[in-house]
NUKOLPA-231861 format. One record per atom (N, C-alpha, C): x, y, z. Coordinates in pm, whole numbers, plus 50000, padded with zeros to 5 digits. Example, Ala and Ser with C-alpha at 12.3 -4.5 7.8 and 13.67 -1.06 7.14 Angstrom:
BEGIN
513194943150780 512304955050780 513204967050780 512854977550708 513674989450714 512905000350787 
END
This chain:
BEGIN
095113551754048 095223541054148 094473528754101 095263518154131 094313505354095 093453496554172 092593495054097 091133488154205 091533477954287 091663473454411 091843465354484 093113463654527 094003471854459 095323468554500 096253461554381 095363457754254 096193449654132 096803456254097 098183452254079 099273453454034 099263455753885 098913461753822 098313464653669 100203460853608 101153463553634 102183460253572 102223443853548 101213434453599 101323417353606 100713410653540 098963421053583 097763418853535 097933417753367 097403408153290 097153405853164 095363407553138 095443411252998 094073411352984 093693405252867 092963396452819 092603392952702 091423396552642 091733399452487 090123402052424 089683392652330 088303391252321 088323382152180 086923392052077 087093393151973 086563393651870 086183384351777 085213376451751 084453364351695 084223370551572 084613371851421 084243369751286 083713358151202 082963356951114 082583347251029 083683334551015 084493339450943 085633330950928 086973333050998 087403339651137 088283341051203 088073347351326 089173343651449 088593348751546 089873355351611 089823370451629 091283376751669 090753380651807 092273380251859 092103377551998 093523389652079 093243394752143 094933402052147 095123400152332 095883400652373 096173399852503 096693415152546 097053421552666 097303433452697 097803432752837 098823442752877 099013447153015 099123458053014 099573466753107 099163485053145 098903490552939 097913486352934 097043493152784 098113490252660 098853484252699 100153479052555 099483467252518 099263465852389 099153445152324 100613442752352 100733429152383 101953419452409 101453409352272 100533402852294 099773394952187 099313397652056 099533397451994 097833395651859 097923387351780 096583379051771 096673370651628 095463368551594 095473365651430 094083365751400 094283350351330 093253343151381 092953328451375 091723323451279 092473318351176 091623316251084 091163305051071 089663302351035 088583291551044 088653285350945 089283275950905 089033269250730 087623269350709 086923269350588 085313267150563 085203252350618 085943245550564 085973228850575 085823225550741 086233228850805 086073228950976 084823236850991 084583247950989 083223255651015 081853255550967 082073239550847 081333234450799 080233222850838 081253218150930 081573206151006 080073209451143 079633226751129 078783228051248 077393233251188 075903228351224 075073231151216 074843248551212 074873250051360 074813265651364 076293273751404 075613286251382 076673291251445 077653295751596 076513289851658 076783290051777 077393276651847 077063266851762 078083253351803 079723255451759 079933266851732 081663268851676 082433272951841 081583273551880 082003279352082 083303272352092 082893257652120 084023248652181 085593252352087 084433249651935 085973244651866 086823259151854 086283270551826 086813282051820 088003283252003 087123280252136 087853284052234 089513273852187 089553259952200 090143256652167 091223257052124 091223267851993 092023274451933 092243283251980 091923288552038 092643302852136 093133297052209 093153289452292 093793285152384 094983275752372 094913272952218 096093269352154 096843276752162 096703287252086 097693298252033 097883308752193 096973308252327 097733311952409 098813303052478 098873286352431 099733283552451 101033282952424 100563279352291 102203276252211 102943292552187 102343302952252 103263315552259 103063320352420 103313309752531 103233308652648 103263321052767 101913323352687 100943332752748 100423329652929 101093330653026 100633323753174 099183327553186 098293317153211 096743314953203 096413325353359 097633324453419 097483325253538 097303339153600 097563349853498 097693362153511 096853368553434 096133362353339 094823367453291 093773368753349 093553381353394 092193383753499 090883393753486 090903393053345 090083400553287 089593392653133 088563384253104 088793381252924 087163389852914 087693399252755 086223406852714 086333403852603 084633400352544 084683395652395 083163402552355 083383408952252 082213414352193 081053416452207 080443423652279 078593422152312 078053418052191 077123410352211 075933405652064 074843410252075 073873400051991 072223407251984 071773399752174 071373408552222 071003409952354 070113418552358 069583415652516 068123430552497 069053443752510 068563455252488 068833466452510 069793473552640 070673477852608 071143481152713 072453492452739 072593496952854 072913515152877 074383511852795 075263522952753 076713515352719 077683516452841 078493507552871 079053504152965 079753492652963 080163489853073 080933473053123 080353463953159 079623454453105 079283442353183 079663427853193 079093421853321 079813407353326 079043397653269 079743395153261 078613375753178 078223373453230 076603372453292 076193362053369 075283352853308 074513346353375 073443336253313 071983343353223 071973354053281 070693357753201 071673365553059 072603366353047 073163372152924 073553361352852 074103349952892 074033337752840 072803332052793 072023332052868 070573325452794 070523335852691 070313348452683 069843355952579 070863355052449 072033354052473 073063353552365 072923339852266 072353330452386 072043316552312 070683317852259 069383323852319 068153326352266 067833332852128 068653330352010 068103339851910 067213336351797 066673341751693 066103338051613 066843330751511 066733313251472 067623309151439 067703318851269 066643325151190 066923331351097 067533346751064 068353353051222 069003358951268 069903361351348 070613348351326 071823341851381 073233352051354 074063357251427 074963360851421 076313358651484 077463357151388 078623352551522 079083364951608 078473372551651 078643382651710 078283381251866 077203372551829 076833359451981 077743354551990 078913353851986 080093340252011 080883349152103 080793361852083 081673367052173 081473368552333 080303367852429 080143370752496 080323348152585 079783343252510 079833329952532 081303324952502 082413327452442 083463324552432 083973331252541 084033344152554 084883349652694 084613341252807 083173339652828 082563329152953 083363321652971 083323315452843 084443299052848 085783296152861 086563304852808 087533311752805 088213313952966 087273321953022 087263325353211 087623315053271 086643300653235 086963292953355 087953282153349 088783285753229 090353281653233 091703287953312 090933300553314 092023307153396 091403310353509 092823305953636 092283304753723 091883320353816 091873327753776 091973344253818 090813351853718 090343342653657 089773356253550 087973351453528 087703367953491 086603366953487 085883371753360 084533368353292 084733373053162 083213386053167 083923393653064 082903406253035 082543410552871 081463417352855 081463421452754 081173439352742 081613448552682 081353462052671 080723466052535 079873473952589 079113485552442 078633474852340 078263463252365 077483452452275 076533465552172 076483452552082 075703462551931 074453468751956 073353460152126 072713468152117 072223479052202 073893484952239 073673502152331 072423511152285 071623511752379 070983524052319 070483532952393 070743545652323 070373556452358 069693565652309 069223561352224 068023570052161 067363575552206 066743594152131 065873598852146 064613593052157 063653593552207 062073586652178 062143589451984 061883605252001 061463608651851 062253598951758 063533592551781 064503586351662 063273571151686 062673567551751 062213555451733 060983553151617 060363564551615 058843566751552 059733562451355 059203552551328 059683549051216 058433552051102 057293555551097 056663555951033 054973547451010 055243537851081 054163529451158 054253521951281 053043527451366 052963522151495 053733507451543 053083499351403 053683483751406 055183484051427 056103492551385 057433490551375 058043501551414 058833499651522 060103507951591 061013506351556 061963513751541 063203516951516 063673516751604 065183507951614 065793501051714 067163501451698 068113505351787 069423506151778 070393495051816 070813491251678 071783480451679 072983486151569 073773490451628 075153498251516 076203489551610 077803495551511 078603490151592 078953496951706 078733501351823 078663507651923 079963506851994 080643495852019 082353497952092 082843501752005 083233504251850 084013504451764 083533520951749 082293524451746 081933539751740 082203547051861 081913544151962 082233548052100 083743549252142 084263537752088 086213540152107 086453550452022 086313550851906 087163557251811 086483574151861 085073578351889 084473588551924 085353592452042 085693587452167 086363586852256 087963593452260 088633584452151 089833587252096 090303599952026 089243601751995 089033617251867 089343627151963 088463628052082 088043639752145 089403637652227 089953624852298 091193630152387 092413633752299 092843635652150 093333637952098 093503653252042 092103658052112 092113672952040 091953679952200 092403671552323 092063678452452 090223676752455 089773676152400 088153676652500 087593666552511 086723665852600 085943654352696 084663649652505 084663636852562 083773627052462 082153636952481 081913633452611 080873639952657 080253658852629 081483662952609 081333679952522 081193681252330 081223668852260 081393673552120 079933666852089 079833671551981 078823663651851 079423660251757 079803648751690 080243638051646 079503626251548 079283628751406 078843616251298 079793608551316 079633596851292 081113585151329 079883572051223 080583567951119 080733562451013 081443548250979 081253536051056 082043526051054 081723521350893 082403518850876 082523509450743 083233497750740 082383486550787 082873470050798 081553460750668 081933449250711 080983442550648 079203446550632 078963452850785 077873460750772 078033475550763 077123486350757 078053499850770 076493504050834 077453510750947 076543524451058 076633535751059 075863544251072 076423560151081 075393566051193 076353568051325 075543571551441 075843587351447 074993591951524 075233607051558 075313604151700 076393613451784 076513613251901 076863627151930 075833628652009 075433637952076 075523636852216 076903643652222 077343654852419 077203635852493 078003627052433 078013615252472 077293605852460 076143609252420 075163596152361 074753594852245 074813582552204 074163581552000 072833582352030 072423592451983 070843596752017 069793591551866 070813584251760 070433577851638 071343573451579 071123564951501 072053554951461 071093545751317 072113546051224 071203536751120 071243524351195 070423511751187 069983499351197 070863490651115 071843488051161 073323483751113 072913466451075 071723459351122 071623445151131 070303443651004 069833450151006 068503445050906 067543448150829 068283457750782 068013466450687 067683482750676 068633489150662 068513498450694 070153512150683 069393522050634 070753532150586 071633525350502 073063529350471 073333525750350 073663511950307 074053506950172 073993493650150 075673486650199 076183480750219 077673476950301 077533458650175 079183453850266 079573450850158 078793432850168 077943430950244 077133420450254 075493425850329 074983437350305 073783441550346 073143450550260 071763451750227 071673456350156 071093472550139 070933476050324 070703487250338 068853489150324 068813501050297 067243499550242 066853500750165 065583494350161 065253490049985 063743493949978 063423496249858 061993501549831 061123494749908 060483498049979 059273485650119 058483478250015 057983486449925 056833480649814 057283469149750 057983473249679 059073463649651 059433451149706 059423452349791 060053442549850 059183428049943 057943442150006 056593428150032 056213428149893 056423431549812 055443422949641 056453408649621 057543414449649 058753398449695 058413392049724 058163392649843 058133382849951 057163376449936 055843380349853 054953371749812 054383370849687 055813370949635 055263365249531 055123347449463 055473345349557 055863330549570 056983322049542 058233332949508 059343329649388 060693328349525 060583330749634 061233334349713 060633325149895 061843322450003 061223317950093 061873329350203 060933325750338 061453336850414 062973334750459 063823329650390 064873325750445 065883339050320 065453331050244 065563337050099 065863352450100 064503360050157 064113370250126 065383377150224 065493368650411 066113381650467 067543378950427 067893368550384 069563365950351 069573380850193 068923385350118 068963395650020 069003408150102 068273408550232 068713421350326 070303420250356 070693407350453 071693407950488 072603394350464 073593397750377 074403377550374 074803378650204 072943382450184 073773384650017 073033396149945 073443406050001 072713417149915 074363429349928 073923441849924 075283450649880 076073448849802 077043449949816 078433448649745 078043429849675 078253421149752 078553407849678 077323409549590 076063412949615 074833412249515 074993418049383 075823430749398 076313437549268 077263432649209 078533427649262 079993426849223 080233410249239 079343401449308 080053387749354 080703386749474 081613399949547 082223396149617 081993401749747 081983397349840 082233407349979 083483407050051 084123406849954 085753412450046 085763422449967 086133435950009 086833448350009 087843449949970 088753440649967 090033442349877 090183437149720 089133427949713 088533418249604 087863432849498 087403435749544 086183448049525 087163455149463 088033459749555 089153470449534 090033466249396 090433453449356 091213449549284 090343455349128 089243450349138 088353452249000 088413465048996 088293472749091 088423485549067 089183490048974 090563486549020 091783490849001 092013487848844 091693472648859 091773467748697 090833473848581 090223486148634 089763492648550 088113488048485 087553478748592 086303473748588 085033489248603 084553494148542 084153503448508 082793503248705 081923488448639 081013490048700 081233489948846 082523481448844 082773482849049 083223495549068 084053502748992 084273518649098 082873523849065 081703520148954 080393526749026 080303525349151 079723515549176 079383502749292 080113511549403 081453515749421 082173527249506 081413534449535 080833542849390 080643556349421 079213553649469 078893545249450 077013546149506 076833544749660 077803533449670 077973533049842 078353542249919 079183551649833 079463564549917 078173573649915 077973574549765 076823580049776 075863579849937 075813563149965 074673560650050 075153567050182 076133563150187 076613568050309 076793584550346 077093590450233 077143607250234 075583613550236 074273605250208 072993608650235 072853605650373 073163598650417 072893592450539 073593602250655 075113602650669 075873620650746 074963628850716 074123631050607 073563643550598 071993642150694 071783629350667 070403630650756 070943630750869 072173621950942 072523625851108 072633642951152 072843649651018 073643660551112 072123672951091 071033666151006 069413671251053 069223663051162 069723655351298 068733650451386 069383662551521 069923668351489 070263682851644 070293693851563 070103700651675 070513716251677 071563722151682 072513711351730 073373721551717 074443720851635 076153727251634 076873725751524 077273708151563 077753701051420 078623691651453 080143696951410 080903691251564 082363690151513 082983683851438 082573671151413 083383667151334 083063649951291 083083646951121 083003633251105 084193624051138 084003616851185 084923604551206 084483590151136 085143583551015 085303573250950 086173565650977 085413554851037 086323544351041 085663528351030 086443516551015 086233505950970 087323497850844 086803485550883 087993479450743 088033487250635 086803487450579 087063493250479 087133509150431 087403515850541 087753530550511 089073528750510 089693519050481 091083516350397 090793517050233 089713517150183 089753518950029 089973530950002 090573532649875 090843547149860 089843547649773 088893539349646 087933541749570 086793549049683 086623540349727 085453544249836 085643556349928 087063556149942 087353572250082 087393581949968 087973582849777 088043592149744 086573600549698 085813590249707 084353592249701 083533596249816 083693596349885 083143601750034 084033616350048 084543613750032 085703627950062 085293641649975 084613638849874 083763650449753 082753652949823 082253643249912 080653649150013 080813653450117 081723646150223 081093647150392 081823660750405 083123670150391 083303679250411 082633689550392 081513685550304 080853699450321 079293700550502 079793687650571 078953690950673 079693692550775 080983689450773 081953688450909 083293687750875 084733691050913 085853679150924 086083668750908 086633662550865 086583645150849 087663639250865 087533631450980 088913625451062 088873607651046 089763604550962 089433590450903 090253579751000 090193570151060 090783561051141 090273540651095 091053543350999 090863529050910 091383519850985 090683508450971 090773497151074 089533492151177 090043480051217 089023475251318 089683476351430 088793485051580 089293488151676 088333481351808 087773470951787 087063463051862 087793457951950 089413449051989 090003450152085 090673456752113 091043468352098 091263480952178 090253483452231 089123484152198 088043492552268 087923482152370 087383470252370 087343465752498 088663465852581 089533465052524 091083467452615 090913481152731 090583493552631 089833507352697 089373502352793 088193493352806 087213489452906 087693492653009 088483480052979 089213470953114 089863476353194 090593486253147 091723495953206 090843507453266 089983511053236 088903519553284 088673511653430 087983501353425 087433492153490 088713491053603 089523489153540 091123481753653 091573499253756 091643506753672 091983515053729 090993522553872 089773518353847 088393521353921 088083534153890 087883535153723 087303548253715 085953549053660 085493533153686 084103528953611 083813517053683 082503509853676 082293502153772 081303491453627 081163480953699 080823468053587 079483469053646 078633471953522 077073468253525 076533456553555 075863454853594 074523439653559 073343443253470 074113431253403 072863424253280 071413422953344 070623426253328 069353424653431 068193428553334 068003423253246 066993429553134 065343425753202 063973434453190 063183434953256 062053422053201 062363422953094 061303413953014 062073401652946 
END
């Protein structure tokens, strides 16, 4: 039954997903895309902006182009969800945009700027064009559910903090289990995104009770991060005078992994050298798998009990260098159910339809501190 009486056969829903250089956006009615397109940012225009958060206007813009000129009625969109960002902490769920999620999405450290903030401030904006709709964001990067024990990192000074891709792990975790008949909430589940950054959460009987630190260093190296790196190492860096703090965290994340080794951070770029028989990039493969097949192995030491099953997914668990290299390890801790691609508007699409149907109810942003 549908919440209030909406007519879910009318109702449209839009999502947006905010990337570096493009911003895909898909539209939806009863859980079908009608829409998709992915809208690409020339450098030369995205150049044109100080930060990254001044791309708001010009990015909406363009969506609202392209919902025109493929005459999309503004008027029946009554739902727009766009990506949770760095925000305080919070349960996973549905929430609405309000002002204190706005200030925080705009509040960041400008030397930890991400366009991942664009998503929750673009839906906003987005909303008050149409005259019916309202904007939300779901399972933002920083869901958490952690054990206490997963926080204790090794010194008092520093906690361990959960920031993975959380809608993209949570959908596809979701998807797995109604596919084999059982509830999300009954399995144990490693789930392995592999995008520009790479996460590997353990979820446990419905909650990621740990998760590598997908933003800043930490678990394996991805194809613009550099994962973790010797600590020693790395404060003898930082002061040694040869380097600035700008310097140092762009080698964690921007330019370390894959482009630090190879030049490149596209995945298909990567893939080509491979192919062409470049010796050192199918290393570069196998090490990243490497990282990532140490890393399943430490998730599936954080329970007791059995895990059912790995799930890989992300852009780049479309490589076959990289999947045929993972594929020699993770079976020996679980199954391995691979789902290549980015599923970020589906998953908020999931939301919505959750949400529309009234089988879930929309949180408030209300952070304490």
């Amino acid at each position: 039954m549908a919440r209030d009486g909406i007519d879910l056969s009318r109702v449209l829903v839009l999502t947006v997903n905010p990337r570096p250089d493009y911003t895909k956006i898909a539209v939806y009615r009863l859980e079908k895309v009608i829409f998709l397109k992915m809208i690409r940012h020339p450098q030369e225009e995205l150049k044109k902006f100080k930060k990254i958060l001044d791309q708001e206007e010009y990015r909406v813009k363009e969506i609202l182009h392209a919902l025109e000129e493929n005459e999309i009625p503004f008027e029946d969109i009554i739902m727009v969800l766009g990506r949770g960002g760095l925000i305080r902490p919070v349960h996973s769920g549905l929430y609405l945009v309000n002002e204190k999620m706005k200030r925080d999405l705009r509040d960041f450290n400008e030397l930890v700027e991400d366009v991942v903030n664009l998503g929750g401030l673009i839906a906003d904006n987005l909303a008050r064009h149409f005259p019916n709709a309202k904007a939300y964001v779901a399972d933002p990067v920083v869901v958490d559910e952690f054990e206490e024990i997963a926080r204790i990192s090794g010194h008092p000074e520093f906690e361990r903090k959960s920031i993975f891709h959380a809608l993209n792990q949570k959908y596809v975790a979701r998807m797995y289990a109604r596919s084999i008949g059982r509830k999300y909430e009954d399995l144990n589940l490693i789930v392995v995104n592999l995008g520009g950054g790479i996460t590997v959460g353990m979820h446990h009987h419905g909650k990621v009770v740990d998760a590598t630190y997908g933003y800043d260093g930490d678990g394996p190296f991805s194809a613009i991060g550099s994962g973790s790196l010797p600590v020693g190492d790395v404060i003898r860096a930082a002061f040694s005078g040869k380097y600035t703090l700008e310097e140092m965290l762009s080698m964690v994340r921007g330019k370390g992994g894959m482009v630090a080794y190879l030049g490149t951070r596209n995945g298909y770029e990567a893939e080509k050298l491979a192919e062409a028989g470049d010796s050192y990039a199918l290393f570069i493969f196998e090490a990243m798998a490497y990282q990532v097949a140490k890393e399943v192995g430490a998730m599936f030491m954080t329970i007791t009990d059995d895990v059912d099953a790995i799930l890989v997914t992300g852009p780049m668990a479309n490589s076959q260098f990289l999947m045929k290299a993972l594929m020699k390890r993770l079976p020996k801790v679980a199954d391995v159910h691979v789902y290549p691609g980015d599923d970020e508007l589906e998953g908020l699409a999931y939301y919505a339809y959750l949400y529309l149907k009234g089988e879930i109810d929309v949180q408030e942003y209300d952070p304490k501190s």
